[in-house]
C-alpha atoms as one frame of an Amber mdcrd trajectory, in Angstrom:
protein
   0.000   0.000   0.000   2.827   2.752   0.718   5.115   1.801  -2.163   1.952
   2.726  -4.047   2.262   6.531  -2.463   5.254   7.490  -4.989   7.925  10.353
  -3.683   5.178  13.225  -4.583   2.472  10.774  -1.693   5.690  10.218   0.508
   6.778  14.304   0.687   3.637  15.267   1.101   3.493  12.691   4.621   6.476
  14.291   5.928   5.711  18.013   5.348   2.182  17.010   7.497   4.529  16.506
  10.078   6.152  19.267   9.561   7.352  20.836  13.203   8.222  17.926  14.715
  11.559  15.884  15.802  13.059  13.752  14.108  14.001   9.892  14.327  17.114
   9.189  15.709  19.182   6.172  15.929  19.407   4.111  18.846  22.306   2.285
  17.809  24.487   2.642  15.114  25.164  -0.405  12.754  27.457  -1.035  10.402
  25.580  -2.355   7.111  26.662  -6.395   6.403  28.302  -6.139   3.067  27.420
  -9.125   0.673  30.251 -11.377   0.485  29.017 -12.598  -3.164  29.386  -8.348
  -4.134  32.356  -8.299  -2.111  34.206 -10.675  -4.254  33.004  -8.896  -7.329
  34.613  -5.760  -5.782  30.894  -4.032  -6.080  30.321  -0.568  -4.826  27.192
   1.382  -4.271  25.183   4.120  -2.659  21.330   2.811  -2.289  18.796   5.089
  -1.352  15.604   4.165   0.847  12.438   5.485   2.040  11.918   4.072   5.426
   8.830   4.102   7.171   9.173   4.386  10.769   6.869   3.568  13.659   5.586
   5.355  17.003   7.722   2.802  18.535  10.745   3.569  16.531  10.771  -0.073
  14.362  11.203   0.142  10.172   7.754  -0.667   9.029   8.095  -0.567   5.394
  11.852   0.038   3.802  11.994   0.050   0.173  14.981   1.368  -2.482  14.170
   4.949  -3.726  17.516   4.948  -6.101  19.334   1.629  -6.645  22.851   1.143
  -6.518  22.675  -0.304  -9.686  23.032  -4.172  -8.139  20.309  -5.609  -6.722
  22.695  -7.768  -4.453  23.415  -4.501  -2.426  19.347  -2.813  -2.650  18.458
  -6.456  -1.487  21.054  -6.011   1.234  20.584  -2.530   2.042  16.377  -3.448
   2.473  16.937  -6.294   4.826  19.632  -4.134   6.845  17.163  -1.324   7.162
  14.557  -3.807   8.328  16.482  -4.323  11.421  17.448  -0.379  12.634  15.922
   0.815  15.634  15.029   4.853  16.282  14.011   7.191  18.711  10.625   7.677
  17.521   9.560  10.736  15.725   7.625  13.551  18.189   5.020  16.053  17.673
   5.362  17.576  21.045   5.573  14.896  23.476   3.489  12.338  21.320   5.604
   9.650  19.190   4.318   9.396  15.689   4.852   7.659  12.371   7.065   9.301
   9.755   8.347   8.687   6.817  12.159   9.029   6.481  14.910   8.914   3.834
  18.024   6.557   4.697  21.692   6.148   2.756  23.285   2.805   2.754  27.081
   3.292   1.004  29.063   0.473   0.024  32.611   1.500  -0.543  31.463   4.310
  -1.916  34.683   6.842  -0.809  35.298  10.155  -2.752  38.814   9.756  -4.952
  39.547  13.280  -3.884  37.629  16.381  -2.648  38.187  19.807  -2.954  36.683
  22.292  -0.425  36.087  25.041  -2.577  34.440  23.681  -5.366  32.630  21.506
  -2.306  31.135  24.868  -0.630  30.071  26.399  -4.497  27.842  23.168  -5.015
  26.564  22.881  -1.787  25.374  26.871  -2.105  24.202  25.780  -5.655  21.749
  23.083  -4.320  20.779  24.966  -1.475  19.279  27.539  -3.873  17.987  24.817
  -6.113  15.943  23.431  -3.236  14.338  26.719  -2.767  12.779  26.499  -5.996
  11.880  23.065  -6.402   8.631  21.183  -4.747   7.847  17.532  -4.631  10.280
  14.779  -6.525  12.897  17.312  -7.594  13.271  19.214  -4.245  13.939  15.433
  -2.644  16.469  14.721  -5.447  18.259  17.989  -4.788  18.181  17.366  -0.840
  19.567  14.085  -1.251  22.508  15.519  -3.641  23.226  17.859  -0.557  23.567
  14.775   1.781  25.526  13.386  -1.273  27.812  16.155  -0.845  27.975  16.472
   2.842  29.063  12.404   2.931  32.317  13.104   0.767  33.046  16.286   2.894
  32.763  14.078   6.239  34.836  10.846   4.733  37.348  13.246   3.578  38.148
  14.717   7.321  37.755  11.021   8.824  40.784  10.310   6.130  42.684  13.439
   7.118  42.469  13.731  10.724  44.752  16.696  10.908  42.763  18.394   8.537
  40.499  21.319   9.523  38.033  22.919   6.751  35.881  24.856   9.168  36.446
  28.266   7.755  35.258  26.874   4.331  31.777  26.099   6.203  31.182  29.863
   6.756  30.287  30.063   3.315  26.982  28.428   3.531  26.030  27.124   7.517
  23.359  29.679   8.950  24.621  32.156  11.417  22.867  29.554  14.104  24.660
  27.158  13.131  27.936  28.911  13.812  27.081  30.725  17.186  26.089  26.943
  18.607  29.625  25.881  17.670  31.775  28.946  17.791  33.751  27.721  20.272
  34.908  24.611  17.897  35.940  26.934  15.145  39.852  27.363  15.435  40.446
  23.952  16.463  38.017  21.347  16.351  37.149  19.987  12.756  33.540  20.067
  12.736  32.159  17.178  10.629  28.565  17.129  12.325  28.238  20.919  11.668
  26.665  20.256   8.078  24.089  18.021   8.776  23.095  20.563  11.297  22.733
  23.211   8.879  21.246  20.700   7.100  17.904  19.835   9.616  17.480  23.568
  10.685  16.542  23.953   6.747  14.407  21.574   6.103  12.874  19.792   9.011
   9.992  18.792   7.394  11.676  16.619   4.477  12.318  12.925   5.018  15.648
  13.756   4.136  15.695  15.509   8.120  15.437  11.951   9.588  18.924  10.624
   8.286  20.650  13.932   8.582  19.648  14.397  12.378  20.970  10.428  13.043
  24.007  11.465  12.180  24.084  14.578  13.268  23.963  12.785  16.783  26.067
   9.726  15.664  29.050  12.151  15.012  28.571  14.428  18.183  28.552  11.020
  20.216  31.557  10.116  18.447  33.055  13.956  19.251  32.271  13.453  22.964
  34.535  10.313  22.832  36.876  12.073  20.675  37.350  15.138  22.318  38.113
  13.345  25.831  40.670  11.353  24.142  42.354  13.903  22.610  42.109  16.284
  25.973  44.991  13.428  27.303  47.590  14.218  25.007  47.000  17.970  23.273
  46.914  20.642  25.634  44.816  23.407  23.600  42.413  20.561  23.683  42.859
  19.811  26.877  42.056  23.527  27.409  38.636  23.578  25.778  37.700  20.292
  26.979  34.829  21.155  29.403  33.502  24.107  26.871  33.288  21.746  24.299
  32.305  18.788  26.043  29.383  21.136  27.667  27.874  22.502  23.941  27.843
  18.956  23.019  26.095  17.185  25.818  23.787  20.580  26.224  23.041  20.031
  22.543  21.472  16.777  22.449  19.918  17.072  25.885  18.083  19.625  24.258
  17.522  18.554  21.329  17.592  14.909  21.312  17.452  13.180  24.187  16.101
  10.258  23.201  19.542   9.603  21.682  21.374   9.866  24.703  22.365   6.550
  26.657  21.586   6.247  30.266  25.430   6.201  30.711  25.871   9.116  28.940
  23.218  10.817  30.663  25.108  10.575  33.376  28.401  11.914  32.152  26.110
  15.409  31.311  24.440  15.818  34.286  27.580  18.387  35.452  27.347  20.085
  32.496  23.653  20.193  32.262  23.491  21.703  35.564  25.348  24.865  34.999
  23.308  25.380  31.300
């Protein structure tokens, strides 16, 4: 009955919702790759359309752009099957969603090039004003396109720091939330930020806010490493730590671990 919606069907869902949070993961998995496309050396970015329940469990997954081999949509569909999310809110009420989801196979940039990364980002971004329906959702998911090589780049080049570059399109709340990371923290999370504070009613939101979470949890371990051996780290670590944890408190609880609740409640208490 849903595949039968089409995008135009699916959009529409999510802009109903429009307002609300997000899904979030719970957990994050690392997609099984086939070994059958594994010895074939296949690679592959599939594209899905999951719906998600009020209690957070994949409903209905199906591919929305293939890979081009079905071993890998196949793959990507049962993998999907099996995430588990925060459930979407209106207020304080769970509720169904529809949500867009990337599954990538090997699929890592041969090189990037921040400048010509921040004139195509600005590009789409004033392509999606324009466009409604199908289109808009291709252009949104060419953004998270985008935003994927910028992140795998920095990931690959752990000294590197592009921040400045992000200044040329991240809204000014985007910066003030993570001023203090500017000069030396490489902020890969910051785009997907930008990202959900444009568009929180596209399905599109759902994926970018799960890892917009998944990389500030991954920060928060990060950042406390790194405070051991670098002293201008070291320096910052409580500020930083602080607009993290005060972040998703906010923002997403849901995706914070009992654990890690715990680890905030210091900073939480001086917000």
């Amino acid at each position: 009955m849903w595949r039968n919606l089409g995008i135009a069907g699916v959009v529409s869902l999510a802009l109903a919702c429009a307002g609300l949070r997000p899904p979030t993961l719970l957990e994050k998995v690392e997609p099984p790759y086939p070994e059958e496309a594994r010895k074939q050396g296949l690679e592959g970015v599939v594209t899905l359309y999951l719906l998600v329940s009020e209690e957070g469990k994949v409903e209905v997954a199906y591919v929305k752009k293939s890979s081009g081999h079905k071993i890998l949509d196949d793959a990507a569909v049962e993998y999907a099957k099996g995430l588990r999310f925060a459930p979407a809110r209106k207020g304080k009420k769970p509720v169904s969603v529809w949500m867009s989801w990337v599954v990538r196979y090997k699929s890592i940039p041969a090189h990037f090039l921040p400048k010509e990364y921040v004139d195509r980002i600005q590009k789409l971004y004033r392509e999606a004003e324009k466009f409604q329906g199908e289109e808009r959702s291709q252009v949104l998911q060419e953004i998270l396109d985008e935003h994927e090589k910028y992140v795998t780049y920095l990931e690959s080049n752990p000294g590197v720091n592009l921040n400045d570059y992000l200044r040329g399109f991240v809204l000014d709340e985007v910066y003030e939330t993570w001023k203090d990371f500017w000069p030396i923290w490489p902020l890969r999370f910051a785009v997907y930020h930008d990202f959900v504070l444009r568009f929180p009613g596209a399905p599109e939101a759902g994926y970018a806010a799960s890892k917009l979470t998944d990389l500030i949890k991954q920060d928060i371990e990060a950042v406390k490493d790194k405070a051991k051996r670098l002293r201008e780290i070291n320096e910052k670590r409580d500020v930083l730590l602080g607009a993290m944890y005060r972040f998703l408190a906010k923002n997403y609880p849901e995706s914070m671990t009992p654990a890690m609740q715990r680890e905030a409640e210091p900073y939480l208490r001086g917000k």
